[in-house]
C-alpha positions in Angstrom: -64.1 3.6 -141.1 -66.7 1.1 -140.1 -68.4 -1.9 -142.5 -71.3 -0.7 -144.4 -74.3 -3.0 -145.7 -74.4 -0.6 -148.9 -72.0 1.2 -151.0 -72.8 2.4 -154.4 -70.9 5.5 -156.5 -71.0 6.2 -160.2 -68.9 8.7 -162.0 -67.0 9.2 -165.7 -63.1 8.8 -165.7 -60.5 8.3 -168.0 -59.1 5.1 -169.3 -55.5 5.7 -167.2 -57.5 7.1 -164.0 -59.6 3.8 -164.4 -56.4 1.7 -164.6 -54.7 3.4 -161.7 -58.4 2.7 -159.5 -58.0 -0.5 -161.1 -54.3 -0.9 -159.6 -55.1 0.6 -156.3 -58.4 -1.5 -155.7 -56.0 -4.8 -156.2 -53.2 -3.6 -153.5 -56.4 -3.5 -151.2 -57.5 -7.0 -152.4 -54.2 -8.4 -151.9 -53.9 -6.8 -148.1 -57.3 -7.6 -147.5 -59.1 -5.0 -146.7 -61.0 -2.6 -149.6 -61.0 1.3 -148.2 -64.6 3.3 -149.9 -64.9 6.4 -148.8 -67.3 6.2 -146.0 -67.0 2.4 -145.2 -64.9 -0.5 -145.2 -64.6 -4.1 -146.6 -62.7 -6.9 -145.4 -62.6 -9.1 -148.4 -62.0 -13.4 -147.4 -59.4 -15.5 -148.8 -61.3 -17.4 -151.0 -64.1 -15.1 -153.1 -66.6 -16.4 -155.6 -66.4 -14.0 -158.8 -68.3 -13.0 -162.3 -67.1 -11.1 -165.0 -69.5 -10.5 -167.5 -69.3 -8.1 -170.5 -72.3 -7.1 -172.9 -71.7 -5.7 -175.6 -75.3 -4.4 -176.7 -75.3 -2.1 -174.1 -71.5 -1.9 -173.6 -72.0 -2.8 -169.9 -68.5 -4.5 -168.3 -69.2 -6.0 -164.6 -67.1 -7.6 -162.4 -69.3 -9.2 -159.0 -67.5 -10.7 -155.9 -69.2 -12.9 -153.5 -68.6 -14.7 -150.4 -70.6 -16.1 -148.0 -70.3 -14.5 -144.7 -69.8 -17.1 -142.0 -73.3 -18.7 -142.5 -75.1 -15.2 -143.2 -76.3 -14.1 -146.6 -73.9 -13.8 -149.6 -72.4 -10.3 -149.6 -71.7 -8.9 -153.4 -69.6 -6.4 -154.4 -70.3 -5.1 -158.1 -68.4 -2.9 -160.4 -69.8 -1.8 -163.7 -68.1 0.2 -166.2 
């Protein structure tokens, strides 16, 4: 797998299917490294993050950041 500028994928799951993506996505976290299925991302040490729920809408969004050695800001969203 290579590093991708873009990734985006949207789909309906169950609560427990959530949680276990949930679970899997933080083992990647923790080793570093975030497997999508075409693409890659190596995730720093230190990440800027916002977690923002609304409840109007019922919208739940968790966005990472980090500054890529000088470059622009990369951001990883999830919505649910």
């Amino acid at each position: 797998m290579h590093e991708s500028d873009e990734y985006e994928e949207e789909f309906t799951t169950t609560r427990d299917e959530l949680a276990a993506l949930l679970a899997d996505l933080a083992t990647e976290v923790r080793a570093g490294r975030v497997e999508l299925k075409h693409s890659a991302i190596t995730i720093p040490d230190e990440v800027d993050v916002e977690l923002e729920y609304e409840a109007d809408d019922g919208e739940f969004e968790l966005e990472v950041t980090w500054d890529e050695e000088g470059a622009k800001t990369k951001e990883r969203t999830m919505r649910g």
